[in-house]
C-alpha positions as CSV (number, residue, x, y, z in Angstrom):
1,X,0.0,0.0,0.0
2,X,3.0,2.6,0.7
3,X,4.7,2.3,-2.5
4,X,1.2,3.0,-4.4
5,X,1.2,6.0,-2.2
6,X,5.0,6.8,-2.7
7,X,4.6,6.0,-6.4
8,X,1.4,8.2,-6.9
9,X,3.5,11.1,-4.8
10,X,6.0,10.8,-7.3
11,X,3.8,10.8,-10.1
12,X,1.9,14.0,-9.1
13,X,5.3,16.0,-8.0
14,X,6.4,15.5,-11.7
15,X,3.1,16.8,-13.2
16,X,3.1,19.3,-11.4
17,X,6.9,20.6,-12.1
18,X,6.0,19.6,-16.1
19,X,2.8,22.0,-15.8
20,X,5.1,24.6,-13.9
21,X,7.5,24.4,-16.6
22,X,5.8,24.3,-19.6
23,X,4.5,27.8,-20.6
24,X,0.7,27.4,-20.6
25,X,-0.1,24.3,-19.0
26,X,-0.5,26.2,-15.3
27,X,-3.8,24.5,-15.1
28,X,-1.6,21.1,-15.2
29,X,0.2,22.3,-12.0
30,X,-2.5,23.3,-10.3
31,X,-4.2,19.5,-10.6
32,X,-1.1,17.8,-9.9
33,X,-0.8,20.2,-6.8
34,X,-3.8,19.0,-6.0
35,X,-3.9,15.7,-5.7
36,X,-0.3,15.7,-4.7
37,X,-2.1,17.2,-1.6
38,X,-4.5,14.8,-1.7
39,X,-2.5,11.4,-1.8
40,X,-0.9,12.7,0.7
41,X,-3.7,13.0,3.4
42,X,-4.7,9.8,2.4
43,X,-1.6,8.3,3.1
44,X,-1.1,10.2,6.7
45,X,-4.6,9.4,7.5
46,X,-4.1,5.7,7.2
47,X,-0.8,6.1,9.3
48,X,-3.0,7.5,11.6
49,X,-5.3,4.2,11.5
50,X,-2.9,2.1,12.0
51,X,-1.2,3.4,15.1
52,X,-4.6,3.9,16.7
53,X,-5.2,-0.1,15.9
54,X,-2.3,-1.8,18.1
């Protein structure tokens, strides 16, 4: 489950860098800022979970 995480992290970092480099694709950054942001919570809300479990 982590490395989906990690790998979706890393996924959504490089959009986001390609839309914030490319000249006109700001929208592109924006949505890979997003769900960078969003993968994210995900992933420290299941941390979360889990430490509350043992």
């Amino acid at each position: 489950m982590w490395r989906v995480i990690g790998a979706l992290l890393v996924i959504w970092l490089a959009v986001s860098v390609l839309g914030a480099v490319i000249k006109g694709l700001f929208w592109l950054a924006v949505i890979g800022g997003v769900l960078f942001v969003a993968t994210a919570a995900v992933g420290w809300a299941r941390r979360g979970n889990r430490q509350l479990r043992r």
